[in-house]
Each structure stands twice: as structure tokens, then as C-alpha cells.
N, CA, C and O atoms as a GROMACS GRO file, in nm:
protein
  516
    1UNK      N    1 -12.011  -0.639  16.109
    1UNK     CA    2 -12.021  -0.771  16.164
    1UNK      C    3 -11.966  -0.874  16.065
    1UNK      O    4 -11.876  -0.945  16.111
    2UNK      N    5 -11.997  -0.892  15.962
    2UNK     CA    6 -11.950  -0.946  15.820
    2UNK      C    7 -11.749  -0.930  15.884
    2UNK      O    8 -11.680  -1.018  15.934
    3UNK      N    9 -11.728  -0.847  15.865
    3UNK     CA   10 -11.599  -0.834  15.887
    3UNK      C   11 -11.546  -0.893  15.986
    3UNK      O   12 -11.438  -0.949  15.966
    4UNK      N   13 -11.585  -0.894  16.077
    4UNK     CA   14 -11.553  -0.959  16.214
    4UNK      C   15 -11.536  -1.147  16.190
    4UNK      O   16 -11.457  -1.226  16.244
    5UNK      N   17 -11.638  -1.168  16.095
    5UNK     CA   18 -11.653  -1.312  16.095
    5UNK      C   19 -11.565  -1.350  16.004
    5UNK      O   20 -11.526  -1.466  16.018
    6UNK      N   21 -11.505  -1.266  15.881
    6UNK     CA   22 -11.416  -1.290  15.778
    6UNK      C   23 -11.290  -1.325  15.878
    6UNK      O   24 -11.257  -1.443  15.892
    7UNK      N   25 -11.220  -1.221  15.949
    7UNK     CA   26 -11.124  -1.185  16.031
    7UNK      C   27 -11.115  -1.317  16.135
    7UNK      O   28 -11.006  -1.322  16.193
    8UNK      N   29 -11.186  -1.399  16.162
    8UNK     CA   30 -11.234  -1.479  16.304
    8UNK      C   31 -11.188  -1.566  16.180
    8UNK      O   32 -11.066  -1.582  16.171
    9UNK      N   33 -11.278  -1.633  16.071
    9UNK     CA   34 -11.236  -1.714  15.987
    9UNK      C   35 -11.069  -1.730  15.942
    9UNK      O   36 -11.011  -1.833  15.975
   10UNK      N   37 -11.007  -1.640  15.877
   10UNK     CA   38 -10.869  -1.578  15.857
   10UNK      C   39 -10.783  -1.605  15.970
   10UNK      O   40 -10.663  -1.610  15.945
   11UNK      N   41 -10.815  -1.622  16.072
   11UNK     CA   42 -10.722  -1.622  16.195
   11UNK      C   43 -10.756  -1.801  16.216
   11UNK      O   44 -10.661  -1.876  16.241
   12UNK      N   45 -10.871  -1.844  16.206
   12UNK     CA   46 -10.846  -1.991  16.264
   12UNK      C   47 -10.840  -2.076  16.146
   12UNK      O   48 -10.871  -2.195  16.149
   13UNK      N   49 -10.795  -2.005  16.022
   13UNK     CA   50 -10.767  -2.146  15.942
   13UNK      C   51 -10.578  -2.112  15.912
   13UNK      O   52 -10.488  -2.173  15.854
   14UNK      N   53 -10.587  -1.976  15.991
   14UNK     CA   54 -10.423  -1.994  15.985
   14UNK      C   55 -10.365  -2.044  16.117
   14UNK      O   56 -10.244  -2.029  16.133
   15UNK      N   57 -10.436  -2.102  16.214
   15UNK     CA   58 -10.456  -2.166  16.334
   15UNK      C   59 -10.394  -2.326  16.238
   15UNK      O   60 -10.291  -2.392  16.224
   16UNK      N   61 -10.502  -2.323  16.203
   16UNK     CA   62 -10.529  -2.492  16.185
   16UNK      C   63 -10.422  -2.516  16.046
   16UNK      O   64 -10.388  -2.632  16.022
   17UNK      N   65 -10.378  -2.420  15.968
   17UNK     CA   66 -10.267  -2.472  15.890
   17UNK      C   67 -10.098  -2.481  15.970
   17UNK      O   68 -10.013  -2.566  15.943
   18UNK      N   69 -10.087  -2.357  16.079
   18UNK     CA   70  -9.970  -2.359  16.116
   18UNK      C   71  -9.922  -2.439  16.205
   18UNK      O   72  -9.809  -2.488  16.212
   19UNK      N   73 -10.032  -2.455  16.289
   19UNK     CA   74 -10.030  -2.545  16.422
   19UNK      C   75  -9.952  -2.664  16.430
   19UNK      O   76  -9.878  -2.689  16.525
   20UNK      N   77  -9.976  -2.759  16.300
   20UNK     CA   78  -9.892  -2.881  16.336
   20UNK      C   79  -9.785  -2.878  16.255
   20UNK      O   80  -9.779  -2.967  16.170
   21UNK      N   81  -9.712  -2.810  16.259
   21UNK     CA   82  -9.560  -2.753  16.223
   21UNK      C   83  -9.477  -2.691  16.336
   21UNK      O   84  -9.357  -2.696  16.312
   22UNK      N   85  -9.514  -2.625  16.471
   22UNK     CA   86  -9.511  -2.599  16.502
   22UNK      C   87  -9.499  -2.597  16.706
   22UNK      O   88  -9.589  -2.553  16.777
   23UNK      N   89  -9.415  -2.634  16.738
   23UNK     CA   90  -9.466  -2.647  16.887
   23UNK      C   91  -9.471  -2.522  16.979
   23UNK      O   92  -9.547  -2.530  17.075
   24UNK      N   93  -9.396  -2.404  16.962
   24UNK     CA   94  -9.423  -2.292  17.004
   24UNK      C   95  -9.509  -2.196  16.968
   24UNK      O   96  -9.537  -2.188  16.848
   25UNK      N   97  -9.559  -2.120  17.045
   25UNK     CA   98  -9.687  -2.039  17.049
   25UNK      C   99  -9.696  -1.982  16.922
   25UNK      O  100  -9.589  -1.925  16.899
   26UNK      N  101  -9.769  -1.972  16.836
   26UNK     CA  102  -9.772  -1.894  16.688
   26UNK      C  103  -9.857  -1.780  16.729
   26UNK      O  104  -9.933  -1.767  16.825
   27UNK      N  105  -9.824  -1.697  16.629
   27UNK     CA  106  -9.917  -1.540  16.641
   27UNK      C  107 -10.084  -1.606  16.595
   27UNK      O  108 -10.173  -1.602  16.681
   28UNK      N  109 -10.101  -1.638  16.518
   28UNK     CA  110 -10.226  -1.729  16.477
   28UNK      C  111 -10.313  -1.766  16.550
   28UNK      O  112 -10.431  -1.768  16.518
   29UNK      N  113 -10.230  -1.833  16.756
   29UNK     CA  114 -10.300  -1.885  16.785
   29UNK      C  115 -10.313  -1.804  16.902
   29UNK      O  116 -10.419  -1.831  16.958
   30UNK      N  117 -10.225  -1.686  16.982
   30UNK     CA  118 -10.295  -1.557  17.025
   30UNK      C  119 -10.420  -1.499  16.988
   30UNK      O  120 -10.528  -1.483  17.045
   31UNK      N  121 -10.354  -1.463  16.833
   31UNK     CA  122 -10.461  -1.394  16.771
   31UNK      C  123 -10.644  -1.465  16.792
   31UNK      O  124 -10.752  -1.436  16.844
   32UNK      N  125 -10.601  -1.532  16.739
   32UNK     CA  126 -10.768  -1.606  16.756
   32UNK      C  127 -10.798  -1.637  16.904
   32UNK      O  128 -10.918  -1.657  16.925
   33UNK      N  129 -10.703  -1.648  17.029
   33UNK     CA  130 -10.747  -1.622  17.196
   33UNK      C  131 -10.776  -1.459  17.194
   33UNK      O  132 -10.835  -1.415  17.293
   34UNK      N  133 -10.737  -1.357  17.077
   34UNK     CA  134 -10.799  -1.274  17.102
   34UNK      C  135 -10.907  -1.216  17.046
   34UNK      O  136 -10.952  -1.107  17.080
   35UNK      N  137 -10.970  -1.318  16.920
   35UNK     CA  138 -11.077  -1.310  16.861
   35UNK      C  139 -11.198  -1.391  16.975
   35UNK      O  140 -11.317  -1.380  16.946
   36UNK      N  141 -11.162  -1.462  17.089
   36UNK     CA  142 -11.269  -1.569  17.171
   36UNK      C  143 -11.279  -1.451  17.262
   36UNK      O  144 -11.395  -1.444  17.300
   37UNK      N  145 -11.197  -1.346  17.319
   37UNK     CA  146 -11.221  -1.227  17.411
   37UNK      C  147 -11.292  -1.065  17.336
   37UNK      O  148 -11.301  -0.953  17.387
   38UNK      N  149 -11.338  -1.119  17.182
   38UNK     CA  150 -11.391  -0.953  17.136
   38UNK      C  151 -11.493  -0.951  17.208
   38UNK      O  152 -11.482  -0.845  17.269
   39UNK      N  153 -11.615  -1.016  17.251
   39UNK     CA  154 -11.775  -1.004  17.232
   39UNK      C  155 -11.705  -0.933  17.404
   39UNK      O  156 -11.765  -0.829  17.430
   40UNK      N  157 -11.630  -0.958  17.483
   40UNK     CA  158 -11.619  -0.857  17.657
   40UNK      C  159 -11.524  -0.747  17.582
   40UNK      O  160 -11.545  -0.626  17.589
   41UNK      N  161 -11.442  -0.792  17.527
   41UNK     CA  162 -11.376  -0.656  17.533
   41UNK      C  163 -11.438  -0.533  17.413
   41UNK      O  164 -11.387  -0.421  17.404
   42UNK      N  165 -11.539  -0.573  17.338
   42UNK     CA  166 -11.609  -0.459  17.240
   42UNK      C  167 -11.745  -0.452  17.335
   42UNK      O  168 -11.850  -0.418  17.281
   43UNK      N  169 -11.744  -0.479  17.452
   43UNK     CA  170 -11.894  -0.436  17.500
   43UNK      C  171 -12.002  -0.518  17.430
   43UNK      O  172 -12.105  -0.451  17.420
   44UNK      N  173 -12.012  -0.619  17.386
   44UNK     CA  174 -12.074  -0.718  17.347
   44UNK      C  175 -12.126  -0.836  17.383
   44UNK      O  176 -12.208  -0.892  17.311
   45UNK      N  177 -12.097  -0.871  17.462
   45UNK     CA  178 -12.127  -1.009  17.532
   45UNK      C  179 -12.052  -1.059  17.662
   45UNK      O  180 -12.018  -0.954  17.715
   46UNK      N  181 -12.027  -1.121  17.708
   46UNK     CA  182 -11.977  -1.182  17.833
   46UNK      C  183 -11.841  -1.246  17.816
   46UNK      O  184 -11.816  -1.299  17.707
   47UNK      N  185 -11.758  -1.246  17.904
   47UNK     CA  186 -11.629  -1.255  17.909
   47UNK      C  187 -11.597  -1.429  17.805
   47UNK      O  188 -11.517  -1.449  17.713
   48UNK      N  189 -11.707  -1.535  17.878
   48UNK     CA  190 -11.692  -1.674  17.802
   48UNK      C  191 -11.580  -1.702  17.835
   48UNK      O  192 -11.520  -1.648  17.928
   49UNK      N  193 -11.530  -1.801  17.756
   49UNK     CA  194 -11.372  -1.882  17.761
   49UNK      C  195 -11.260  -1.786  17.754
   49UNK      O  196 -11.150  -1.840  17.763
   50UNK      N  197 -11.260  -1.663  17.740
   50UNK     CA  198 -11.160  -1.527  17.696
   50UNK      C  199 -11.094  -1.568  17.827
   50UNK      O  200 -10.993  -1.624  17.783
   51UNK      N  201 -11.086  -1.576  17.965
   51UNK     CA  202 -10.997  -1.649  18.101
   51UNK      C  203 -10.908  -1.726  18.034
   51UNK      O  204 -10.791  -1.693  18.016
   52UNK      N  205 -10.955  -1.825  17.996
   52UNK     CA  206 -10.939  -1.999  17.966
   52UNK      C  207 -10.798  -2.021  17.867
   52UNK      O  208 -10.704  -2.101  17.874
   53UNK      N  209 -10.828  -1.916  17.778
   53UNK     CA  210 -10.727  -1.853  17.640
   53UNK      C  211 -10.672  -1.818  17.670
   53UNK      O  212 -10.566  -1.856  17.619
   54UNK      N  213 -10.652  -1.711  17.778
   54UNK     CA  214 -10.547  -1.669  17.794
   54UNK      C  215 -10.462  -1.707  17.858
   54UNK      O  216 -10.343  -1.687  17.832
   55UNK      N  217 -10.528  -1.800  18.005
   55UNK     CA  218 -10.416  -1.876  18.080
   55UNK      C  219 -10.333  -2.021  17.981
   55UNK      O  220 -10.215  -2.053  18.000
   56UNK      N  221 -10.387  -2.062  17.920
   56UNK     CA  222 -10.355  -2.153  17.802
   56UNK      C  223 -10.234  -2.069  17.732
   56UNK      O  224 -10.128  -2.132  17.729
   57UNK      N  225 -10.230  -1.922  17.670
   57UNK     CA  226 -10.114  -1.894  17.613
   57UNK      C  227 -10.042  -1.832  17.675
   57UNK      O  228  -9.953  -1.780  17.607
   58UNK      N  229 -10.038  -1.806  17.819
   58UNK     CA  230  -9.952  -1.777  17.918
   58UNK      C  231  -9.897  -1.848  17.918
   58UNK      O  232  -9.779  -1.820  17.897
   59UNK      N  233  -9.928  -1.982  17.938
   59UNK     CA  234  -9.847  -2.139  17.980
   59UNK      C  235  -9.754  -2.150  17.832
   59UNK      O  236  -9.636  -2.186  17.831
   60UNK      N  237  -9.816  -2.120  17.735
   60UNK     CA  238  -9.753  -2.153  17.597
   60UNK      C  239  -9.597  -2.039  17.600
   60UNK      O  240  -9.500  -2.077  17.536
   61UNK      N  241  -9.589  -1.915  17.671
   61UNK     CA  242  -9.504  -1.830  17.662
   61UNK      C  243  -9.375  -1.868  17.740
   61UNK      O  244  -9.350  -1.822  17.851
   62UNK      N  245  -9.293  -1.956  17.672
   62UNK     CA  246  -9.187  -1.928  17.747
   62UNK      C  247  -9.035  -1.908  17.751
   62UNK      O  248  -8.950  -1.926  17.838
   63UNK      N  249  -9.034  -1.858  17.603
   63UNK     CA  250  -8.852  -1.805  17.610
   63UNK      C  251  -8.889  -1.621  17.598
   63UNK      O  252  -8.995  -1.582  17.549
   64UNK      N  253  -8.796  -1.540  17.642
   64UNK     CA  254  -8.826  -1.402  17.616
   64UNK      C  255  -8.894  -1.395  17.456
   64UNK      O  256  -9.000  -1.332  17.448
   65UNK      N  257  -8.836  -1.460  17.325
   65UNK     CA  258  -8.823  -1.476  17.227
   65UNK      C  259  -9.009  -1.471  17.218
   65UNK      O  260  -9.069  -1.372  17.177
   66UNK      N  261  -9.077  -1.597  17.264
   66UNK     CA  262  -9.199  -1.621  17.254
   66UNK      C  263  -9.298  -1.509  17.298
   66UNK      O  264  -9.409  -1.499  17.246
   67UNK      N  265  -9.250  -1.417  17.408
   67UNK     CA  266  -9.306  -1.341  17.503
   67UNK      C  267  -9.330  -1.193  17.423
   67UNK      O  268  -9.425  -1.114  17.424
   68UNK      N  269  -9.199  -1.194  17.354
   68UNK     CA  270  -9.218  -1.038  17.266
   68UNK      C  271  -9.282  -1.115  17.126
   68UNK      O  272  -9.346  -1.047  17.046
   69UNK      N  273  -9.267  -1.212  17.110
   69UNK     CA  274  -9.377  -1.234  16.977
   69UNK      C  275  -9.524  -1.221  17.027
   69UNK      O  276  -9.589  -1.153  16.947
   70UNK      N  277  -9.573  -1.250  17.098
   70UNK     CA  278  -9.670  -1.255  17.137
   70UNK      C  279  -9.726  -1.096  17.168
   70UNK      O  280  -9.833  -1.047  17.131
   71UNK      N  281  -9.593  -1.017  17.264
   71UNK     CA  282  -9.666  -0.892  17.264
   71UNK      C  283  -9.703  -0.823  17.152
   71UNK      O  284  -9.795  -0.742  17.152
   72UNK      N  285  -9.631  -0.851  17.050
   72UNK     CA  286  -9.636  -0.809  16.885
   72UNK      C  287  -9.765  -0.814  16.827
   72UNK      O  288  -9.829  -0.721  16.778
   73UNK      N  289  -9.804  -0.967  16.842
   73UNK     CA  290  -9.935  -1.043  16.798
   73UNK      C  291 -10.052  -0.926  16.870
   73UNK      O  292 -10.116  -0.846  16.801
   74UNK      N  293 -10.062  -0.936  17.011
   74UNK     CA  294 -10.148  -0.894  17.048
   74UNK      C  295 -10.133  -0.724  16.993
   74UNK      O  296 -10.240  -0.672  16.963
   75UNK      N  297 -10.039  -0.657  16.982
   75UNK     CA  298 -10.081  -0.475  16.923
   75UNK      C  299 -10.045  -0.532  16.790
   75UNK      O  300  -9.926  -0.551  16.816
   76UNK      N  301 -10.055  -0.562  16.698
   76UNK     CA  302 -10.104  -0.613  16.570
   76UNK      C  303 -10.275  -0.628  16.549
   76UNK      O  304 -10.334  -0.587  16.449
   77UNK      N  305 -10.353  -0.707  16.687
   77UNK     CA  306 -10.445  -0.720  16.674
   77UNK      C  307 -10.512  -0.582  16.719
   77UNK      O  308 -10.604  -0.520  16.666
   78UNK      N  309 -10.447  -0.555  16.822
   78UNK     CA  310 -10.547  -0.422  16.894
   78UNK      C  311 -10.564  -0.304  16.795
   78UNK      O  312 -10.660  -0.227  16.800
   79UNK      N  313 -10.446  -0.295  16.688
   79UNK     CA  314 -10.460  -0.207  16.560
   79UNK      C  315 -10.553  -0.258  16.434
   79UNK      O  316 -10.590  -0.190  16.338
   80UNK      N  317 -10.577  -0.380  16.458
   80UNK     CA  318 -10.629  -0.402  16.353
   80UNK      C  319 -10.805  -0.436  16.332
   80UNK      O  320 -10.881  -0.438  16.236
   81UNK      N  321 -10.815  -0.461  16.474
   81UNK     CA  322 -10.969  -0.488  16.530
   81UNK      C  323 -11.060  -0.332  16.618
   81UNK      O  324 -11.014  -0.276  16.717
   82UNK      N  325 -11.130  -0.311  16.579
   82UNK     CA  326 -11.218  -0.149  16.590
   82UNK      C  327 -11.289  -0.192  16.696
   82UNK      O  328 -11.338  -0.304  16.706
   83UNK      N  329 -11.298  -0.091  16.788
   83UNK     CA  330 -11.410  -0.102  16.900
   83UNK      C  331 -11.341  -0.226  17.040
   83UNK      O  332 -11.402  -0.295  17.122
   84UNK      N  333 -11.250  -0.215  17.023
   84UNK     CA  334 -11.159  -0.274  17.211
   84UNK      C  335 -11.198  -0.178  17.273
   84UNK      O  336 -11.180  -0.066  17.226
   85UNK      N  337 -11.260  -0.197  17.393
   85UNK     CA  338 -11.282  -0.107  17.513
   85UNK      C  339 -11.075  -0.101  17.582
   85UNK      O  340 -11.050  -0.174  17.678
   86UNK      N  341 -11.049  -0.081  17.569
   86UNK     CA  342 -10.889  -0.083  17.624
   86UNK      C  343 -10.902  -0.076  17.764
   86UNK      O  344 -10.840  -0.158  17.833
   87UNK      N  345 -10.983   0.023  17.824
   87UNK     CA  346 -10.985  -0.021  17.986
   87UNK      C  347 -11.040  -0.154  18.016
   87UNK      O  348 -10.975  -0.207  18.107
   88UNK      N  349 -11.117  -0.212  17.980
   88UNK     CA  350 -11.167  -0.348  17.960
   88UNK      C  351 -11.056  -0.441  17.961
   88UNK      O  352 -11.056  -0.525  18.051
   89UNK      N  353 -10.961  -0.441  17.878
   89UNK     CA  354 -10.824  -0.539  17.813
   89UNK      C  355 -10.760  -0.522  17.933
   89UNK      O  356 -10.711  -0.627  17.973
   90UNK      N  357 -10.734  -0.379  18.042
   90UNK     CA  358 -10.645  -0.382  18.090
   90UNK      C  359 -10.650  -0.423  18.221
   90UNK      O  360 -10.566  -0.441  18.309
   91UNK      N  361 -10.803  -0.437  18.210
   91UNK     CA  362 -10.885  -0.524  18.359
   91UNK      C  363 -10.860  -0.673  18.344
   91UNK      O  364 -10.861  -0.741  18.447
   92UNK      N  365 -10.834  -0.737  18.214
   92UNK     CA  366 -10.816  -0.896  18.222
   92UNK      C  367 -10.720  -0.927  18.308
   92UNK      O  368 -10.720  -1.050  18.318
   93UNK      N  369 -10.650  -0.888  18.366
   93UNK     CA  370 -10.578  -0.972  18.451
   93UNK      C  371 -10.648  -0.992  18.613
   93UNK      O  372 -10.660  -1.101  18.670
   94UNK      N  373 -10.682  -0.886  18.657
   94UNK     CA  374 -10.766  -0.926  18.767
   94UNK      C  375 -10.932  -0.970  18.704
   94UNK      O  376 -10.999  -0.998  18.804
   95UNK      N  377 -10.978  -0.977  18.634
   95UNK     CA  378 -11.070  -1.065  18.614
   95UNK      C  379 -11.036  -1.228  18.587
   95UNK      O  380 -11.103  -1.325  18.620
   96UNK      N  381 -10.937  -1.224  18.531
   96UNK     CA  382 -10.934  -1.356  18.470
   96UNK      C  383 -10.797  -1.436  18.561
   96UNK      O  384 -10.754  -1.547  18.530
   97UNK      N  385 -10.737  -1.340  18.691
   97UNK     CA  386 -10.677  -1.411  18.798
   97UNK      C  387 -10.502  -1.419  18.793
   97UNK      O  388 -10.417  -1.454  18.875
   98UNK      N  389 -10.495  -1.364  18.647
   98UNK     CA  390 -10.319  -1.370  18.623
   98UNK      C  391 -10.287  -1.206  18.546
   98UNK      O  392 -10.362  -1.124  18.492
   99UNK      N  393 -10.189  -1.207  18.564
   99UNK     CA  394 -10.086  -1.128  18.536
   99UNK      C  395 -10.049  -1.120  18.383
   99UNK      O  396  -9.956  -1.177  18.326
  100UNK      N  397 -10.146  -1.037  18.329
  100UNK     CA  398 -10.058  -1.024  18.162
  100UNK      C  399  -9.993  -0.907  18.183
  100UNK      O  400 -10.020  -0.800  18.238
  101UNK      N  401  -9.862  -0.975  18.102
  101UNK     CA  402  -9.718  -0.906  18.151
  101UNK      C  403  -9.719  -0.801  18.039
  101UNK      O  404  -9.604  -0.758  18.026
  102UNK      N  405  -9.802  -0.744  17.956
  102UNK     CA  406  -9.783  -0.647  17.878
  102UNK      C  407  -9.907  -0.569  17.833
  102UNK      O  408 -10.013  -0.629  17.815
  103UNK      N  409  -9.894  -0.425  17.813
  103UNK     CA  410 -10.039  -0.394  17.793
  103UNK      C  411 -10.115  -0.445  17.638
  103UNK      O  412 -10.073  -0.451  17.523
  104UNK      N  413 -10.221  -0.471  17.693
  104UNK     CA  414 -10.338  -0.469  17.516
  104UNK      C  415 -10.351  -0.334  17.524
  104UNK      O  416 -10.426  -0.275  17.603
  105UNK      N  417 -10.257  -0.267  17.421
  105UNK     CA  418 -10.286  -0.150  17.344
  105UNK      C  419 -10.232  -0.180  17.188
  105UNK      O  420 -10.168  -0.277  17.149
  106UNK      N  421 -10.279  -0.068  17.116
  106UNK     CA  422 -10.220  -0.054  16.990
  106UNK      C  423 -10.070   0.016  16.958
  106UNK      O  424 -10.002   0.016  16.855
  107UNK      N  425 -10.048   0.078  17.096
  107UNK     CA  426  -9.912   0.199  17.130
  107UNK      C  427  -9.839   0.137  17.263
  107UNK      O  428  -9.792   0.196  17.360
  108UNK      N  429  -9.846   0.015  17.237
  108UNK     CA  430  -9.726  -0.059  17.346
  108UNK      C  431  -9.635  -0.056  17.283
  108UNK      O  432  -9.632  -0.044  17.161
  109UNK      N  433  -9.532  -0.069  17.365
  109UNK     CA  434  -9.369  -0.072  17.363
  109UNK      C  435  -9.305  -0.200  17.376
  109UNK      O  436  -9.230  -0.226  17.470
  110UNK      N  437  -9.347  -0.322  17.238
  110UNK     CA  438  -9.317  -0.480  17.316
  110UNK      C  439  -9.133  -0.489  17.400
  110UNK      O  440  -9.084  -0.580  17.467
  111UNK      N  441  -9.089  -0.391  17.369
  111UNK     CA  442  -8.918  -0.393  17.403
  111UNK      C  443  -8.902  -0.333  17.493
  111UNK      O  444  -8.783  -0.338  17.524
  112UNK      N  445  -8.977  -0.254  17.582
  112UNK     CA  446  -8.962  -0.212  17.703
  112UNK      C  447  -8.979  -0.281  17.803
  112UNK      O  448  -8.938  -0.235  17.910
  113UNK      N  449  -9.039  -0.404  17.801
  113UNK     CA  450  -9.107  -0.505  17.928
  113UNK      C  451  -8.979  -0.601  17.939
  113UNK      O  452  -8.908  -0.651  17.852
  114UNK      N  453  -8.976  -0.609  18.099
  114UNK     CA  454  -8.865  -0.685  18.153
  114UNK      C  455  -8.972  -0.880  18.083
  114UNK      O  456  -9.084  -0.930  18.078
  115UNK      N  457  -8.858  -0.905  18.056
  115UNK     CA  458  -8.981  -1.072  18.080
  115UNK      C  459  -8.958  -1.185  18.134
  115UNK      O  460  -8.908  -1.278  18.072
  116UNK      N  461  -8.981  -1.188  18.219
  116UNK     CA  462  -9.000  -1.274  18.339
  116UNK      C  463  -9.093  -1.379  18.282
  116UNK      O  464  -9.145  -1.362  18.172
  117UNK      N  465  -9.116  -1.482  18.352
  117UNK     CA  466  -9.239  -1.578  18.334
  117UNK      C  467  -9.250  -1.642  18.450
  117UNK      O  468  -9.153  -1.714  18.475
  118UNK      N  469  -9.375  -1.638  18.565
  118UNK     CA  470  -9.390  -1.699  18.638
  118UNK      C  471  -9.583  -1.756  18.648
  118UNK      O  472  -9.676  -1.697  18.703
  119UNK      N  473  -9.585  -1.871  18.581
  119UNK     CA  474  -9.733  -1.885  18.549
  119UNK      C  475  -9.768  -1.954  18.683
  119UNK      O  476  -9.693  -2.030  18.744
  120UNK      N  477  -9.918  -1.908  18.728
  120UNK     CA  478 -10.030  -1.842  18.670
  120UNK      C  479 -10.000  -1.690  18.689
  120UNK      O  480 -10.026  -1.630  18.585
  121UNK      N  481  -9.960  -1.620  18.774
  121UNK     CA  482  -9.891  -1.505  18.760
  121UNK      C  483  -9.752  -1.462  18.725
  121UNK      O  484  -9.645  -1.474  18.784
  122UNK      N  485  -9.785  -1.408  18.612
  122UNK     CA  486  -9.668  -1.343  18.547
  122UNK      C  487  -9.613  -1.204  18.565
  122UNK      O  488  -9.706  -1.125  18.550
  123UNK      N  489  -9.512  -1.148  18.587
  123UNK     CA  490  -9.502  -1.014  18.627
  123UNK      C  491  -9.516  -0.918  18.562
  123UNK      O  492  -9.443  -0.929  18.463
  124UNK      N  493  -9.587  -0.798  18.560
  124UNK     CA  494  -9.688  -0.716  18.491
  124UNK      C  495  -9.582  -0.692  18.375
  124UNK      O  496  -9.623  -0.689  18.259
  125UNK      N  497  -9.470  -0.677  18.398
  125UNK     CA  498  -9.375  -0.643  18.275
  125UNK      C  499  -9.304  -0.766  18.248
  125UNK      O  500  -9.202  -0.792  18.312
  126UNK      N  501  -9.368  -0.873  18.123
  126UNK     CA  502  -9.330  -1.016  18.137
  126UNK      C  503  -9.370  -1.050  17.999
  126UNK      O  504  -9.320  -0.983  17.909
  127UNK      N  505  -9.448  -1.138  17.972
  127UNK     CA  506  -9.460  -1.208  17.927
  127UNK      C  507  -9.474  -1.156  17.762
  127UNK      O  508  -9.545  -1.055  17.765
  128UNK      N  509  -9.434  -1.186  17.619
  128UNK     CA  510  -9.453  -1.135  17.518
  128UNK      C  511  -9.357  -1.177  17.438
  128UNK      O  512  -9.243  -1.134  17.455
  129UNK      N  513  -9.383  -1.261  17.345
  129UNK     CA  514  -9.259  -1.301  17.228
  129UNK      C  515  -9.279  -1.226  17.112
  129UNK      O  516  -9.203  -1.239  17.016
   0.00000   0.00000   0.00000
């Protein structure tokens, strides 16, 4: 647990240093929409704002460029954070009403996904910078 809060810390003060440099989506600020979705996706707590985050960096995704950074960000995190239910991750899109255009795994392929962007639904092979 200690670790979790180091990691949560680490991710939002590289939030809050990169951010205003910046107008396109940073890995920083995925990352920490995917530190607000651990407590549903580790079987821990209730989904919360984890919706909210993600339609927020859907909207933020929009040159192919941004779309495969992002898919990057997210299997960066899924390797680096213990205990993702992965069937869980792969249910967020019909829970949370949109289309994430790439899987949350640790063994995705960010260069295989066509990327499209059509928000609030994006096409399952889409979205990822």
C-alpha cells in the first residue's frame, strides 16, 4: 500500500510540473487517470471518477501521434502497477459508455490499432499516442 501512494504521488507531481508546458495530452496525465481507476480495477473499491478520466483523455487524444502515446502510457502502467483485474480494464468501455480504442494490457501491440477518433465513441482500434 505504501507503494501505491509513493507511485500516485510520483505521477501527480509529474502532472503538476509538466502540465503547464504543455497543451497536448502528457503520459503523466493518463497515467495518474489511471492511478483514479486502481481502487475498480484491483478489486478495491468502486469505479468513482475512473468514467470521468477517461472521457476527459479521450477528448485530449487527438492526432494518431497522441493516440499511440497514450497507448504506450497506459501498457507502461499496466506493467508497472500489480494486481489490474484485466477483465475489469477491458469492461471500461461499456461501463463507462465509450469506446477505448486500445486494450489495457501489459502485451498490447500500440502499432497495430487503426486510429480513428470519434469522441464519445471511439473505434475499438483507435485511440493511443
Amino acid at each position: 500500500m505504501k507503494m501505491f501512494g509513493k507511485i500516485a504521488c510520483l505521477l501527480i507531481l509529474c502532472v503538476v510540473l509538466i502540465a503547464p508546458h504543455a497543451e497536448a495530452v502528457t503520459c503523466g496525465q493518463i497515467q495518474v487517470g489511471v492511478v483514479n481507476c486502481l481502487p475498480y480495477l484491483q478489486n478495491r473499491g468502486p469505479l468513482g471518477g475512473c468514467c470521468g478520466v477517461i472521457k476527459d483523455l479521450l477528448k485530449l487524444c487527438k492526432t494518431p501521434h497522441e493516440r499511440r502515446k497514450s497507448c504506450r502510457c497506459v501498457k507502461t502502467a499496466a506493467n508497472l502497477i500489480k494486481g489490474i483485474d484485466f477483465g475489469k480494464a477491458a469492461g471500461l468501455s461499456g461501463v463507462c459508455g465509450v469506446k477505448i480504442p486500445f486494450e489495457i494490457s501489459p502485451s498490447v501491440d500500440c502499432s497495430k490499432y487503426v486510429f480513428h477518433l470519434s469522441y464519445p465513441t471511439v473505434k475499438r482500434n483507435g485511440c493511443s499516442a
